[in-house]
N, C-alpha and C positions, 0 to 999 in steps of 0.2 A: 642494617648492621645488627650484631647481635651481640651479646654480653652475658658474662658470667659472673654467676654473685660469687665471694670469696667461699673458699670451702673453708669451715668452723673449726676450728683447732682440738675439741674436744673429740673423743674415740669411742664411742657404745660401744661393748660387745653385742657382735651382733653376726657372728659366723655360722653357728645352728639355725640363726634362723635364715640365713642366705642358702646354707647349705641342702633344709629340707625345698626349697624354692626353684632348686637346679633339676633333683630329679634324675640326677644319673651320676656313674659312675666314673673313676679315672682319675690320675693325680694330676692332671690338666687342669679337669673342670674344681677340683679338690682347692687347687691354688686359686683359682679364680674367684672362689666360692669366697677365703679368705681373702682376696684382692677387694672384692665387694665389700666386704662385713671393715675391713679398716675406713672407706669412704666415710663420712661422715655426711650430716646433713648439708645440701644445696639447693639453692633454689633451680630448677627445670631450665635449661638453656635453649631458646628457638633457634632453629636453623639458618643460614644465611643466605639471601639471595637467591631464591629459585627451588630452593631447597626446603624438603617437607617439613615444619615441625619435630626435633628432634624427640622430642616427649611425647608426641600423638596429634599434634593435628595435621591436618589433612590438603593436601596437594588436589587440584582438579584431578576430578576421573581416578581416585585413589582413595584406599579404604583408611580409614583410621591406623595409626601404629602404635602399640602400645609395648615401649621398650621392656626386656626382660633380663635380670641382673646376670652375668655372665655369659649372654649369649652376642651372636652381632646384632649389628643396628640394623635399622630398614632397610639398608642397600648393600651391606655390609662391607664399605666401601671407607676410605678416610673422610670421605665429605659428609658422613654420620658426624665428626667431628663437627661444630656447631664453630663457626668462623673459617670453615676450609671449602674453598671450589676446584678445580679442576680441568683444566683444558690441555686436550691434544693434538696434536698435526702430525701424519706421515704419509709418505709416498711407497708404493711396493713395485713400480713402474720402474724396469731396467732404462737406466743406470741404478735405480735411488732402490736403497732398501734401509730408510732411516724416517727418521723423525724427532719429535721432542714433547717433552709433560713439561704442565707448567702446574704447581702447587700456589694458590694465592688466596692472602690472606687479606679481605678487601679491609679490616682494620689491620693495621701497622702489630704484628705480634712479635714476642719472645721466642730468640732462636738460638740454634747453636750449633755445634757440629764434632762429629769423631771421626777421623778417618783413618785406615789402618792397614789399606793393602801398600805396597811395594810400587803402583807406578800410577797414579792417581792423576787425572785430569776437570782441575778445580778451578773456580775462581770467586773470588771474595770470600774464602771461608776464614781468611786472618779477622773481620769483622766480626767474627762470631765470638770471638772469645772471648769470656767473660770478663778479662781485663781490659777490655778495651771501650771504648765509651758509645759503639753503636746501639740507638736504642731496640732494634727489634727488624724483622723483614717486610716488604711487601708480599716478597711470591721469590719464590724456589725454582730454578729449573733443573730435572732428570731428564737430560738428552742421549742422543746420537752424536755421531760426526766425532767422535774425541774433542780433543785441543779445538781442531776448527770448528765447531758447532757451537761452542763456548761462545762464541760472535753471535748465536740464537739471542744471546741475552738483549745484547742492545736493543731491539726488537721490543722486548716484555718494558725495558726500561724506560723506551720511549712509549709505550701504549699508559704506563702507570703515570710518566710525566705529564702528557695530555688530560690524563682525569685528576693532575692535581695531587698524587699518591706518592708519597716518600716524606723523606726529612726535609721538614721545613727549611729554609735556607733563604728569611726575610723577603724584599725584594725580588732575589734574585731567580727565586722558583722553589723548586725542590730536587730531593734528591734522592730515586726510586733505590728500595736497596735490592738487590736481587740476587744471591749467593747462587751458585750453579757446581754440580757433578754430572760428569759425560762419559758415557761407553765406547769404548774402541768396534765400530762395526762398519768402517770405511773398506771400502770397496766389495763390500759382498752382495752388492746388488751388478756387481760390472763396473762400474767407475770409479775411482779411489774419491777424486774430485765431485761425485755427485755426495754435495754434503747441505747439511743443515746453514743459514745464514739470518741475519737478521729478522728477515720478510718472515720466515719460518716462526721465528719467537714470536712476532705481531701476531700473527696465525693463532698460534697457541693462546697467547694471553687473551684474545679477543671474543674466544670461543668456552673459558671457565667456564664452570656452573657448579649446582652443586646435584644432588641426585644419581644415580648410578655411575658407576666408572669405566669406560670397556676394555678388557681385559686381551690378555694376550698379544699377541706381532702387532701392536699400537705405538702411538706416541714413541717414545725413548726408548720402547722396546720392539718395535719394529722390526730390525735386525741383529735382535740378540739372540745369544748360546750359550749355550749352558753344559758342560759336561760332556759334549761331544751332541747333548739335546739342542733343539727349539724354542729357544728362551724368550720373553717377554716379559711386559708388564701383569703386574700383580697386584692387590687391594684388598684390606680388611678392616675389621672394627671389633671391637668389644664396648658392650654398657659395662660399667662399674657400677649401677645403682647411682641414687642423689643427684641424675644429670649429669654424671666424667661420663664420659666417652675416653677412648684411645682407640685410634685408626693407623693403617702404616699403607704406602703405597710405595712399588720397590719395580726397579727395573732388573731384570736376572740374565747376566751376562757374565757366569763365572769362569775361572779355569777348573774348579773344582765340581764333583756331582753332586746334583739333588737328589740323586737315587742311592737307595742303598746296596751296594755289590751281592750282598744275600739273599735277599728277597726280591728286589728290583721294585720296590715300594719307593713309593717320593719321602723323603726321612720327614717332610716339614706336616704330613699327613695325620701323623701322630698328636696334634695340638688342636686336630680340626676341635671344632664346637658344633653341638647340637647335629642339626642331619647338613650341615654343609660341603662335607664326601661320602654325603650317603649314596651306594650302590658303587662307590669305585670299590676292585677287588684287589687282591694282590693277586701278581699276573703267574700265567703258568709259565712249571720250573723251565717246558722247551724253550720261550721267548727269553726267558732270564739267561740262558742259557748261551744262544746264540745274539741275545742284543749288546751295545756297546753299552755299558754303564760304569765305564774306565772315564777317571778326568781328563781331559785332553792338557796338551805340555805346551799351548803357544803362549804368544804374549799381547793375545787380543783380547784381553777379558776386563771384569770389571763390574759389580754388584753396586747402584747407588739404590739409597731410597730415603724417604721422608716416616718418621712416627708423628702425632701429633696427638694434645690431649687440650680439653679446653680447661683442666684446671690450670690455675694461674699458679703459672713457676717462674721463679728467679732464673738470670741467665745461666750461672751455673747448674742450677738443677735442670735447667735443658740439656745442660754440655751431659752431664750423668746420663740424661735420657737416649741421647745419642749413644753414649758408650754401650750403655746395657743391653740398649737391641741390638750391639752386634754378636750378644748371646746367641739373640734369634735367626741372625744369619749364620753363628755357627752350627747350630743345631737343623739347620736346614742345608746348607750347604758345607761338603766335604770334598779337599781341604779348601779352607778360605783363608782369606787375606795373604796370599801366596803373594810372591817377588812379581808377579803378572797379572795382578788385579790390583785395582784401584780403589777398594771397598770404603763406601763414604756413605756415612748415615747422618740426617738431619735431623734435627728434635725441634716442634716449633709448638708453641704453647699459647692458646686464644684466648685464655679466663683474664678478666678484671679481676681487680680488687686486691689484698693482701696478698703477695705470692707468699707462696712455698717455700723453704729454705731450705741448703742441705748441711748448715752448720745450727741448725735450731734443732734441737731434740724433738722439741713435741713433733715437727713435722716427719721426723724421720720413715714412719710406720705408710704415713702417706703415701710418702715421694717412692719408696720400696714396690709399695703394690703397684702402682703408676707405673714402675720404670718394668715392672716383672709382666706387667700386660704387654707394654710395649715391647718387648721382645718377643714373648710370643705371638704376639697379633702380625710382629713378620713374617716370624715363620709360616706361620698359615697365608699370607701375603705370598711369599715366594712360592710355595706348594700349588696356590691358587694360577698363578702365572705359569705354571709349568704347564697345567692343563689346559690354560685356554689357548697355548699356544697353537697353530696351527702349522704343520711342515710346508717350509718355502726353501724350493731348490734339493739342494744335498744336505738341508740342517733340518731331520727328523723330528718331529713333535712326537712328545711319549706317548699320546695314546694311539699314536701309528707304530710306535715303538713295541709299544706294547698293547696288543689292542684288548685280549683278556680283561686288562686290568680297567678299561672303560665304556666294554661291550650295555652297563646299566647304570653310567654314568651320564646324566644326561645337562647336567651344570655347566661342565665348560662350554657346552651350545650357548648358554642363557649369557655366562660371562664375558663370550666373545662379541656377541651382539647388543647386548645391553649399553646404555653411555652412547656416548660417541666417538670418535676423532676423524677429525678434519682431513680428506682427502688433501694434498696440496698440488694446482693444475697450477698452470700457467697466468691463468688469469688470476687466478688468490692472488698469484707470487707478484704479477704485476702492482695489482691493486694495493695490496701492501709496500713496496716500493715506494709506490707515490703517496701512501699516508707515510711514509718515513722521510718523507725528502725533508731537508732540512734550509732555512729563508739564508737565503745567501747572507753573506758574513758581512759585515758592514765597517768593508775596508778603506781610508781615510787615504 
């Protein structure tokens, strides 16, 4: 397990000298520079569970990392987040073109949620609210299946019950908490009915880790679209200096584009860090030309995703956290939170000690830069997902769309195969089954 010492209330200036540290240009990296210089002093937070050393030590068969103040992490993935893992399950095998992410947090963290499209398919997110007296989550799921896949959960909740993982509940057991958003991507593999189920969430949950994430037609994002695109799963990070972190992992299944009509550039491109789109081009005017980069007008869309930071925030300032990155889904996706997405952002927060406040002044400056990464760090998140997508069927990937624009890009390779996610056959599906069976009821 890993832990974060409280971040210290007090504010050095300390923005020149973050900013000569960066090394380059752009009002990005300019914010970011200031997001750093507010951090204050922390002590180094290690990774969790499988996962390298967030501060630099060293994984088998892996060099040293030595984090640098506005740029990403080592994988530059959410599970940079120091208390965050990650596991996937999908099928691409007609009928199924779905799957599910599962976000888990093997200690019990601060969570919360904003949601703000028009036809949202959720469950447990009334838990999040900061009036309400749940202490925090085990794990997150970003699925497939809509409505139906939501049943993935039972799945995560009984794997967390098994290890013991939830709200205590004396006696009796526990009680896994596990909040979930799902994308509408039923029947585009062929079968409306081939959908995500319990066995599937076991799947997922079983399989966390922490270290790379893999991108694109994965997990949750399997069978997403995006603007008439190839949408999937997407991942990124920022260090903030002092040991924060802020990572976001996002499934892109909008009604709205990620491309801009003018240039036919991905808008969320704009935020990258450092050489992370190094060698994507903007494409030529004939592809712009004759590609689709109009939003499409159905009502099977739906953007969820997770931010996460390991400074310790109070529930409300996670709820904040959530709101703010759906900046970074605006700024990346155009239009969003439309009558036919479901746009749902979770905020979930790993730091010990003192949180954060958003009714305490001193904290304020804090909780600002925090909530101004996490919004950009999706954008770059969704941008990242657009690429690694791969074209399956009649739903385009951009850089088939556009190929100009990725003829010396050579990332989305790296990000589609990096990480894992779990095939799911027949025999997974069985053998989870029977770890789920439950001891007959002991009727009198």
């Amino acid at each position: 397990m890993s832990s974060s010492q409280p971040v210290p209330r007090r504010l050095p200036r300390r923005i020149d000298h973050a900013a000569r540290r960066l090394g380059r240009a752009g009002a990005t990296v300019a914010a970011l520079a200031c997001t750093a210089a507010l951090l204050t002093s922390a002590a180094p937070s290690t990774a969790v569970g499988g996962a390298t050393a967030a501060t630099g030590g060293t994984a088998a068969g892996q060099m040293p990392f030595s984090p640098t103040v506005s740029q990403p992490g080592r994988f530059n993935a959410v599970t940079d987040v120091p208390g965050i893992r990650v596991g996937q399950v999908h099928r691409r095998t007609a009928p199924f073109l779905t799957g599910t992410t599962v976000v888990y947090t093997p200690s019990m963290s601060v969570a919360s949620v904003d949601q703000r499209g028009g036809a949202p398919a959720t469950k447990e997110t009334d838990l999040l609210s900061p009036v309400n007296s749940n202490p925090g989550v085990n794990a997150i799921q970003l699925g497939g299946s809509s409505m139906y896949g939501l049943s993935a959960t039972d799945g995560i909740v009984r794997w967390l019950e098994d290890r013991g993982e939830g709200v205590g509940l004396g006696s009796t057991g526990v009680a896994p908490i596990v909040p979930a958003a799902d994308i509408y991507d039923l029947g585009r593999g062929g079968d409306i009915k081939a959908r995500t189920t319990p066995e599937w969430g076991w799947v997922a949950a079983k399989s966390t880790m922490g270290g790379p994430v893999r991108q694109g037609a994965y997990g949750g994002g399997t069978g997403a679209r995006a603007g008439g695109l190839k949408g999937g799963v997407g991942t990124a990070s920022v260090y903030l200096g002092d040991g924060i972190y802020v990572g976001a992992v996002v499934i892109v299944n909008a009604a709205g584009s990620t491309v801009d009509p003018r240039t036919c550039e991905l808008l969320g491109v704009q935020f990258g860090l450092g050489d992370e789109f190094a060698g994507l081009r903007k494409p030529k005017s004939s592809e712009c030309t004759t590609a689709i980069a109009a939003p499409t007008n159905d009502d099977l869309n739906t953007t969820i995703a997770v931010v996460a930071t390991n400074a310790s925030l109070e529930k409300a300032a996670a709820q904040r956290m959530s709101g703010n990155a759906h900046d970074g889904m605006a700024r990346a996706i155009r239009p969003v939170h439309t009558l036919y997405d479901g746009d749902t952002v979770f905020a979930v927060a790993t730091g010990q000690g003192t949180p954060l406040r958003v009714n305490n002044p001193a904290d304020g400056r804090q909780l600002s830069a925090i909530f101004s990464a996490g919004a950009d760090t999706l954008s770059r998140a969704i941008a990242k997902a657009m690429l690694s997508a791969e074209t399956i069927g009649p739903a385009r990937s951009y850089c088939d769309t556009y190929p100009s624009a990725c003829t010396s890009f050579a990332k989305a390779a790296q990000w589609r195969t990096e990480g894992t996610s779990t095939v799911m056959t027949r025999r997974l599906f069985n053998d989870a089954r029977r770890h789920l069976e439950v001891a007959r009821l002991p009727w009198r």
